[in-house]
Every structure is written in C-alpha cells, then in structure tokens.
N, C-alpha and C positions, 0 to 999 in steps of 0.2 A: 610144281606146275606154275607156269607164268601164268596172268591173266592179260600183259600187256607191251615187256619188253622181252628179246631173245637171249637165252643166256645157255647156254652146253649141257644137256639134258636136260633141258628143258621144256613142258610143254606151253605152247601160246593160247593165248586166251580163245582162240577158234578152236579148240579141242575143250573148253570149257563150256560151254553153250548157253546162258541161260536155258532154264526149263520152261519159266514161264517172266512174264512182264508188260509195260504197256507201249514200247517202243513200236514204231510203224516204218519198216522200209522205207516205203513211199513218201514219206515227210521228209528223210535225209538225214535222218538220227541214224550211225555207223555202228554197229556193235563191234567191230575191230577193224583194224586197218587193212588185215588180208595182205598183210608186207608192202603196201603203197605208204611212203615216206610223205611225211606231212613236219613242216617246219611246225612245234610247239615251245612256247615260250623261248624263241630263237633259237632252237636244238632243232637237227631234223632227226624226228623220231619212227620208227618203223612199224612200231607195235601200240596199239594205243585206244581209247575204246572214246568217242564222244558220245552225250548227251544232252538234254537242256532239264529245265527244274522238273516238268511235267513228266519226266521216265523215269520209269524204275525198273529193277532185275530183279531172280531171284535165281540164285545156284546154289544146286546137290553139292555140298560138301561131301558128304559122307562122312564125315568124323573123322576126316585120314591127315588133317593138316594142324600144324598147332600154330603157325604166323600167317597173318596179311600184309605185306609191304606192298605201299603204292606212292606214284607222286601223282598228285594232282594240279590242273592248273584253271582259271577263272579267263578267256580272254577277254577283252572289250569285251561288255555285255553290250547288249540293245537297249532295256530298260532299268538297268538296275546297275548296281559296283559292287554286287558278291552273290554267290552262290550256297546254299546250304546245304550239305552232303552228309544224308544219313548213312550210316550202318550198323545194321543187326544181325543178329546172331541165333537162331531159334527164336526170334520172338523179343528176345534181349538186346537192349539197346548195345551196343560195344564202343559208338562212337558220333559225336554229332562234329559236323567243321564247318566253319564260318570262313570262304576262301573268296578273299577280297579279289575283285576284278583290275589285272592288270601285273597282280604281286608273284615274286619269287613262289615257283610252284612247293606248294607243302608236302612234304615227305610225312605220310605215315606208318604208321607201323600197328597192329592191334596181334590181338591173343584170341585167335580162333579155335583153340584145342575143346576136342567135343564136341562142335559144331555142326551140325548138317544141313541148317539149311541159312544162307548167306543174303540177305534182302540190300539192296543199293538202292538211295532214293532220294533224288534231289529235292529242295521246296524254293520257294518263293519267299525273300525275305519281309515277315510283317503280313503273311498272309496273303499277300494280294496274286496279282493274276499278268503281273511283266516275267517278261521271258529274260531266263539265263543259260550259260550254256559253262561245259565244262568237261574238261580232257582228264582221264584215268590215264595214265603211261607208267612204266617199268613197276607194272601190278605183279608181285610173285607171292605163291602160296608155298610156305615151307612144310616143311615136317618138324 
C-alpha cells in the first residue's frame, strides 16, 4: 500500500485515509495530491501528502504491514530552517527527524510489524509557535 508515490499494485495513499487528526481543508493543508503533479524538491511528484508543524494523522494499520518507507522534504519555511517529524507506532515512539529546510529530501525507512495504529506529527522546533511546512512523497507500506 502506498501512502504517497505510484508503484504497480499498488495502492495510493487516498485509499489510506486518516481515521482521525487535526488537519483542516479550509486552511490548505492537502492530505494527498489526488494525482495533481506538484514540482517537490525540483522532481515533479504526483503523489504526495503536505503538512505544516501544527497537523497530525493517525492510520488503522491493522497489523498487516511490516515496513514504512518515505521521503520527506522541508521547503523554505516562513519562520524557521527545519521541521520535526514524529512517528509512532501504538503509542511507541519509532522515529523522531530533524529535516532541515531547504536540504536533500531524507529517505526513511522504519519497522511497523504489529502495528495498528500509525500517528504522524510535526512540532515546532524549541517549542515555539513559527510555522513549518513539509512534504511526505514516495510513502510505501510493505509487508
């Protein structure tokens, strides 16, 4: 199951859905691209999920996948030069990233097996209250 590029049997992160979170249409936060090509980190990408620090997800795994691969990327921020990008796992941390504004998007990779319920959650680096913003693309959940 992808959550953000196309790959041949695969499904896209629109068949993924968050369940629940605090993203709001109306502000302009995209939970996916809906196959509208957007140039990210000079690639035009098809699949792709934006946010800023202030949203978070959470998706039904259901315990059916054992990897998370994604790239992520920071662009020019507004107030700040990085982004912090949680991810948990049932509750469990799996992963925290510090993704500098501007830089070579980071590839990660994590160990979801057993998993079911998946939380995404940007902050504010130092606590404060400046906005950042930040692209998920070629997100795939394996088995």
């Amino acid at each position: 199951v992808l959550l953000g590029a196309s790959e041949p049997g695969g499904d896209l992160i629109d068949d993924l859905t968050p369940y629940a979170g605090s993203y709001d249409q109306s502000s302009g936060i995209v939970l996916s691209s809906d196959g509208k090509a957007k140039t990210i980190a000079g690639s035009s990408r098809d699949h792709w999920i934006y946010f800023n620090n202030s949203e978070y997800f959470y998706y039904d795994l259901g315990a059916n996948y054992a990897t998370l691969k994604m790239s992520v990327y920071c662009p020019q921020s507004r107030l700040n030069d990085r982004f912090e990008l949680y991810v948990y796992g049932d509750g469990e941390p799996l992963g925290e990233y510090m993704v500098r504004e501007m830089a070579l998007p980071q590839e990660i990779e994590l160990d979801v097996t057993g998993v079911r319920e998946l939380y995404i959650c940007g902050a504010t680096p130092d606590g404060g209250s400046k906005s950042s913003e930040l692209y998920i693309f070629d997100a795939a959940l394996g088995a």
